[in-house]
C-alpha positions as CSV (number, residue, x, y, z in Angstrom):
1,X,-16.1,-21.8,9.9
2,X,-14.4,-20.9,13.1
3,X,-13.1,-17.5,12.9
4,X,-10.6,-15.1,15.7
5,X,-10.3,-11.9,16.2
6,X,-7.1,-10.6,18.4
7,X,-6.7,-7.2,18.9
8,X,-10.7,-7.1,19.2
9,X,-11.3,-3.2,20.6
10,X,-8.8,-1.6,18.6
11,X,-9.8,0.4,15.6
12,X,-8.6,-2.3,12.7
13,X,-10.6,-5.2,15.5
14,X,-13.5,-3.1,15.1
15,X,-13.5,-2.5,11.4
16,X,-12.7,-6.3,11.2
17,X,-16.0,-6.7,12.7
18,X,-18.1,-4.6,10.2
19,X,-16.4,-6.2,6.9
20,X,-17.1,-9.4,8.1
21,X,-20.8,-8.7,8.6
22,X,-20.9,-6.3,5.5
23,X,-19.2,-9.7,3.0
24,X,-21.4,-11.8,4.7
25,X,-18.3,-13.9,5.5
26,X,-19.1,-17.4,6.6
27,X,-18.5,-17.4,10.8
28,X,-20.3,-19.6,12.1
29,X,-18.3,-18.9,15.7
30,X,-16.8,-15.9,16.4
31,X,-14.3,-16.1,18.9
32,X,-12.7,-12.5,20.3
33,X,-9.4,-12.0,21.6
34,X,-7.4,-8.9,24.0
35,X,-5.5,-7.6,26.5
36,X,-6.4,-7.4,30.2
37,X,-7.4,-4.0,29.4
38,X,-10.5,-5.5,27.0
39,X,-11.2,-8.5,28.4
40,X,-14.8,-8.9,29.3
41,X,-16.1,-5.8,27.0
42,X,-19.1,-7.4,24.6
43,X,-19.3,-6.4,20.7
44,X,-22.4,-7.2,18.9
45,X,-21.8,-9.3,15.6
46,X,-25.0,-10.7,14.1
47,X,-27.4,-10.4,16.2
48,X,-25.7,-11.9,19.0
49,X,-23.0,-10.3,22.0
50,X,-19.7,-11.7,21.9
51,X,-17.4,-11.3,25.1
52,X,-13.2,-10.4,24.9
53,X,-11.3,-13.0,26.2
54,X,-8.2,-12.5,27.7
55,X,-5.7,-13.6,25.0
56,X,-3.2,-16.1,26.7
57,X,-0.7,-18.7,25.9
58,X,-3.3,-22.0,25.7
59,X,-5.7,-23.9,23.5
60,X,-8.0,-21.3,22.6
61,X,-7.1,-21.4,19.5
62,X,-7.9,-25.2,18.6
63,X,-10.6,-25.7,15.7
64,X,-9.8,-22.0,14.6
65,X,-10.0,-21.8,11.0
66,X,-8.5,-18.0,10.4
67,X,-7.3,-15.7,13.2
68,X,-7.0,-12.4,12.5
69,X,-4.0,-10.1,14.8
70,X,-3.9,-6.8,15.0
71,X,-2.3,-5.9,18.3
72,X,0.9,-4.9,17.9
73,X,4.1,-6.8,16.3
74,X,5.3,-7.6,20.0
75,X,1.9,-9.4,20.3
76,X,2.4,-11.2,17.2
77,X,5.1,-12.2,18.2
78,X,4.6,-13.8,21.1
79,X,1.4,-15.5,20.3
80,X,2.2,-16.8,16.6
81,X,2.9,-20.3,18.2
82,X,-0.3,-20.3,20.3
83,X,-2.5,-19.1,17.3
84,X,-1.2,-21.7,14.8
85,X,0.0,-24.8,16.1
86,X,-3.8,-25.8,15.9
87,X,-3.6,-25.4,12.5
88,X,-5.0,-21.6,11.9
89,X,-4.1,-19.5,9.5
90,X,-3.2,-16.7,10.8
91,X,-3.6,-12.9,9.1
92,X,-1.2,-10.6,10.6
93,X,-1.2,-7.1,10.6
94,X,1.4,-5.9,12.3
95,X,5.1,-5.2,11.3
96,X,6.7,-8.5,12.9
97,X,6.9,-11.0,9.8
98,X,6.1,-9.1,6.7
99,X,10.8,-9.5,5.5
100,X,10.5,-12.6,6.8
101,X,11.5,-14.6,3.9
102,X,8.8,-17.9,4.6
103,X,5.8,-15.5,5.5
104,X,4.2,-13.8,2.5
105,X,3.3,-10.4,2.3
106,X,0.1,-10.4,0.3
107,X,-2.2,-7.6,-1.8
108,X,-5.3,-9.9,-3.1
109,X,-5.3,-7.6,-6.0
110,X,-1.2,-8.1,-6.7
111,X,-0.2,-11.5,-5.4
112,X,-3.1,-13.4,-4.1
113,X,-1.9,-16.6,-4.8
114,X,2.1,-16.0,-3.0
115,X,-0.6,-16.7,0.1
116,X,-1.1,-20.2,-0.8
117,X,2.6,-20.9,0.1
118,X,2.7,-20.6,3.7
119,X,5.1,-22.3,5.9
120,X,4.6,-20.9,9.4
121,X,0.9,-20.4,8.8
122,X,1.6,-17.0,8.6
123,X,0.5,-14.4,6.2
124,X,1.6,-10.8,6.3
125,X,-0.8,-7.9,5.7
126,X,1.1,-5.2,4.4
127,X,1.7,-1.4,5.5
128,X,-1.4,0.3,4.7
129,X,0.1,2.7,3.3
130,X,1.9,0.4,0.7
131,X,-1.2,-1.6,0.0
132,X,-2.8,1.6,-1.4
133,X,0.4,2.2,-3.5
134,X,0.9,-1.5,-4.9
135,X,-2.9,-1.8,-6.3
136,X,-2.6,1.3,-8.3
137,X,1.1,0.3,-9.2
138,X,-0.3,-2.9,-10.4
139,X,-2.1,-1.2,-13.4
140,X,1.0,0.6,-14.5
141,X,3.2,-2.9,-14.0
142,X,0.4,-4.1,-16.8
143,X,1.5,-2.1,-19.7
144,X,5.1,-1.2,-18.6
145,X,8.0,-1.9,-15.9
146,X,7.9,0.4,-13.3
147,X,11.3,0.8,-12.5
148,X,11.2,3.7,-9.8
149,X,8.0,5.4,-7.5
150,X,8.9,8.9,-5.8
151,X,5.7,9.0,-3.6
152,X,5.0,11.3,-0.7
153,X,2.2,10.4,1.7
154,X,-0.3,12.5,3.8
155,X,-1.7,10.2,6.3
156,X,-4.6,10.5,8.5
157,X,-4.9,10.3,12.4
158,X,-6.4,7.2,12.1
159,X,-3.1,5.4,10.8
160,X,-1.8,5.9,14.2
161,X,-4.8,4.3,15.9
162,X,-8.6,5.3,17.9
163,X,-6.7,7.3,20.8
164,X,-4.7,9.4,17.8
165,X,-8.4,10.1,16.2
166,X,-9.5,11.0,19.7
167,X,-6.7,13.1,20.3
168,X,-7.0,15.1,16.9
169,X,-10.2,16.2,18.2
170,X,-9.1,17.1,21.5
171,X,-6.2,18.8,20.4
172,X,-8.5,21.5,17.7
173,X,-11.3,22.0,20.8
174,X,-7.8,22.8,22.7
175,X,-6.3,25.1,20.4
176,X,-9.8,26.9,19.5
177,X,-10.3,27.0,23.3
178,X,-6.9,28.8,23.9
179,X,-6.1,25.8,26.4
180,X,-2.4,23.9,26.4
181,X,-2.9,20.9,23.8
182,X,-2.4,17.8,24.6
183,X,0.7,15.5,23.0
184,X,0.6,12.0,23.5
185,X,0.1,10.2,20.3
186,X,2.0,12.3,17.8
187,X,5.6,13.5,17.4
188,X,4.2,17.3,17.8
189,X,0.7,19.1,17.6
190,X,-1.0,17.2,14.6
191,X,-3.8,20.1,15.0
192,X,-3.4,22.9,12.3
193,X,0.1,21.3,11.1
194,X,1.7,18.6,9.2
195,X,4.5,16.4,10.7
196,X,6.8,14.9,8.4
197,X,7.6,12.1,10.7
198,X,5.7,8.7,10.8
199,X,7.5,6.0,13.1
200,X,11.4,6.5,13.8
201,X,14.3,7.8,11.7
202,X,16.9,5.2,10.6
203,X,20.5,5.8,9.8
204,X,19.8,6.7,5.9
205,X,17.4,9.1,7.0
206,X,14.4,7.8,6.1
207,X,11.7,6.3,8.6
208,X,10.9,3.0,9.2
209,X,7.2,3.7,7.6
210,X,9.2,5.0,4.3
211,X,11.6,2.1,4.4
212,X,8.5,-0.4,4.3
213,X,7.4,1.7,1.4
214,X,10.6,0.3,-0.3
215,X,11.0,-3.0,1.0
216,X,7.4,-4.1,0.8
217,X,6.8,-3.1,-2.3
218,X,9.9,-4.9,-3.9
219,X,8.3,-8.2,-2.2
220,X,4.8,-8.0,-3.2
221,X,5.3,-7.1,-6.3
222,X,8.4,-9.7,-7.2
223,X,10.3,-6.2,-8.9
224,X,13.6,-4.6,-8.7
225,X,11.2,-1.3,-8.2
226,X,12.7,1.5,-6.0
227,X,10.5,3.7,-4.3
228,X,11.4,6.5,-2.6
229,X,8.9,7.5,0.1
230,X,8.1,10.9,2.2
231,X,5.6,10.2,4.7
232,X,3.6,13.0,6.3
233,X,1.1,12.9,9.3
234,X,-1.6,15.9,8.3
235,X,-4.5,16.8,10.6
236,X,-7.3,14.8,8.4
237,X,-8.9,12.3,10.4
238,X,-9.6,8.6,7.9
239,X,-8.1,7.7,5.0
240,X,-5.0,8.0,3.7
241,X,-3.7,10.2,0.2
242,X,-0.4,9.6,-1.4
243,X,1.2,11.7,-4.9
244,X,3.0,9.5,-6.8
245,X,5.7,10.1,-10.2
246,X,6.6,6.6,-11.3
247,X,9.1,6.1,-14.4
248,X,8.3,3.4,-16.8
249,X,10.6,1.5,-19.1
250,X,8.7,3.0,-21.7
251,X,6.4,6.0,-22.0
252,X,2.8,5.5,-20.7
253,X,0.3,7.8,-22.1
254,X,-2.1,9.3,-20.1
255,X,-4.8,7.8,-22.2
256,X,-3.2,4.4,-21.5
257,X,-3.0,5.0,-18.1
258,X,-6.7,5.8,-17.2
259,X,-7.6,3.1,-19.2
260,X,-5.9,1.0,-17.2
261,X,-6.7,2.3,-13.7
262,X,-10.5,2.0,-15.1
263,X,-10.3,-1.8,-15.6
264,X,-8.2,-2.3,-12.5
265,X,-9.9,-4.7,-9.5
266,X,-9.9,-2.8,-6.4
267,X,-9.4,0.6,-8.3
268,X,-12.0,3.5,-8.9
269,X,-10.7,6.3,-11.6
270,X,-11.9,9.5,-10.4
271,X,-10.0,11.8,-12.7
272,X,-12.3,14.9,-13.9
273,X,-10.1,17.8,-14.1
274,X,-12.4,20.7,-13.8
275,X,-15.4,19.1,-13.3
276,X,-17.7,20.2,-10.1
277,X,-20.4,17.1,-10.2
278,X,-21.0,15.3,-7.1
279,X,-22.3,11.7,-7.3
280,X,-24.3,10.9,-4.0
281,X,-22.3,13.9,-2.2
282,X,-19.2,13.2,-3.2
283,X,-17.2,15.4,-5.9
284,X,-16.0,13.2,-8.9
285,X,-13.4,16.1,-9.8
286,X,-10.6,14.0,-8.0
287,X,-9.9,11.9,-4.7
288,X,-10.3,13.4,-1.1
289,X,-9.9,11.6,2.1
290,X,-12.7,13.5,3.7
291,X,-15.6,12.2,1.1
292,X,-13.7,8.6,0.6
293,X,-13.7,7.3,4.1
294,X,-15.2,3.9,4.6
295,X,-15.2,3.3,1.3
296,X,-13.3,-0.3,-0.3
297,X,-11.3,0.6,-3.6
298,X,-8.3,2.8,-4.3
299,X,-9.1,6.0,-6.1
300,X,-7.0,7.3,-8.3
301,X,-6.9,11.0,-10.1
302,X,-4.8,13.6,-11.1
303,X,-2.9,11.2,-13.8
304,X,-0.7,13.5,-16.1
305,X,2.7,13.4,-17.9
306,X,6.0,14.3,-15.5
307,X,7.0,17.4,-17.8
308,X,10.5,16.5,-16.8
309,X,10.5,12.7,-18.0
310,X,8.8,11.4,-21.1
311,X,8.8,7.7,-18.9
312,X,7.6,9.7,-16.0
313,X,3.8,9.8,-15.2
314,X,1.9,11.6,-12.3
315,X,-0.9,10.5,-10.5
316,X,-2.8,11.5,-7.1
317,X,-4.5,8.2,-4.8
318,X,-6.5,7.9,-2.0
319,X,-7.6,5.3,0.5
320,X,-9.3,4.7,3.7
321,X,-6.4,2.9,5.6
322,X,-8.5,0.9,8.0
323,X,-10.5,-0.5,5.7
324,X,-8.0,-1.7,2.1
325,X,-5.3,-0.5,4.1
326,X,-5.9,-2.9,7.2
327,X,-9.0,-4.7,7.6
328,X,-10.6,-5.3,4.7
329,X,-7.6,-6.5,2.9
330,X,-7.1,-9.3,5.5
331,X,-10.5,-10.0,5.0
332,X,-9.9,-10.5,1.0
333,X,-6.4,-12.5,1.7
334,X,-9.4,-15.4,3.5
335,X,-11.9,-15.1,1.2
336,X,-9.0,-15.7,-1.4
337,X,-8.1,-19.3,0.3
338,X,-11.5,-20.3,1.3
339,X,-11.8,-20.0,-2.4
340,X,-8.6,-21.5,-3.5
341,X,-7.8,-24.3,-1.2
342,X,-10.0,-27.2,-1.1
């Protein structure tokens, strides 16, 4: 199995790098992929130093089995011929094919098998922030139509890359230091504030990152579902936390609900209203992005009745965006078709 990486130093490249070693993935080469700016750097994987090669418009790519891209959608973009007319499948996780009508936009936990049909050799990974959404929503789709999903989001640093994480922490030794903070990353301060602004406004309004919310989430999951999405940028550093209401065709109980969430793949229930206990240091009460980082699932808590809806149920997830919301779920979309395509 000859496996890429493009977009090798960046935060999702890295992370790439640990689920592959953590699944015990079959790679028997490893082939690494960047920009001028990481050519050359070395990454240990298994024992052995790989070198970043300069990612150019030739036959590198030949004998490649899967290539994972995360560099950007203008990257994508450019490359998509290069990586796959060799035949490679290539996981994409940028923003540049996921409408595109003959490039499926795949959640292993929702759709795995829309991945087998793929006629660019293309597949999509979706906004992190809707993969998080769609495997909870998944349980709920189980026992009744969701018809509509108000959600607002409060999404970590991290979603905005390594130099945003870096920047977080410069900007609090800044503002406890008294100095000018620094703005490069973010739309304002992130430090001490929230910023209800991820990516650009569009002419209804809404964002682009809330308008994949919608559109995304109408593809995966083959639904007429509309979602209407706030997305907020708050000073926490991994992992991402969303509040969802969703309306039903028909009312879901509570009961029913956790009992779905609790038999859900990809999804932890960690709804314990109340209750203090901590399970290897991290509180069981409900879901925070600060004990959840690096972690795999979805957790979900807070599930209650909307007291204005009798179809309207509550519930509070959380998930580390690098790993489900990026990397590791491009890592399940291979392991899916090494398993399903002989």
């Amino acid at each position: 199995m000859r496996i890429a990486i493009v977009g090798a130093s960046g935060a999702v490249g890295q992370e790439l790098l640990r689920v592959l070693s953590e699944r015990e993935f079959p790679v028997d080469e490893l082939l690494l992929f960047g920009s001028e700016r990481s050519a050359g750097r070395t990454y240990a994987f298994r024992g052995k130093e790989i070198k970043v090669q300069l990612l150019q418009e030739n036959d590198d790519f030949r004998g490649v089995d899967y290539a994972f891209v995360s560099a950007g959608a203008g990257t994508s973009r450019t490359f998509a011929d290069t990586i796959t007319k060799h035949g490679a499948v290539m996981i994409d996780n940028s923003s540049a094919f996921r409408m595109d009508d003959d490039v499926p936009l795949v959640v292993p936990e929702v759709n795995a098998a829309d991945a087998l049909v793929r006629p660019r050799g293309i597949i999509a990974n979706p906004n992190c922030t809707t993969i998080q959404m769609v495997v909870a929503l998944k349980a709920i789709e189980g026992l009744s139509h969701i018809r509509r999903v108000h959600v607002s989001t409060y999404q970590a640093a991290s979603g905005a890359g390594a130099q945003a994480m870096a920047e977080l922490y410069e900007q609090y030794r800044q503002v406890l230091a008294e100095k000018p903070v620094t703005v490069n990353k973010f739309a304002y301060q992130l430090a001490f504030n929230l910023i209800p602004q991820i990516d650009v406004f569009t002419d209804n309004g809404y964002t682009k990152e809330e308008m994949k919310m919608y559109n995304e989430t109408r593809k995966i999951m083959h639904s007429d579902v509309r979602v209407s999405a706030t997305c907020v940028r708050v000073p926490a550093l991994r992992s991402h936390s969303e509040a969802l209401w969703v309306e039903t065709e028909r009312p879901v109980s509570v009961a029913e609900a956790r009992e779905a969430f609790a038999q859900s793949k990809g999804v932890v229930l960690m709804d314990n209203p109340g209750d203090k206990q901590q399970i290897d240091g991290i509180p069981t009460e409900y879901p925070m992005p600060l004990f959840l980082s690096g972690k795999d699932p979805v957790y979900v808590g807070r599930i209650r009745k909307d007291l204005t809806d009798d179809c309207g149920l509550s519930f509070w997830i959380v998930g580390d965006q690098i790993r489900k919301g990026a990397a590791l779920n491009a890592v399940q979309i291979a392991e899916y078709l090494i398993k399903n395509e002989k």
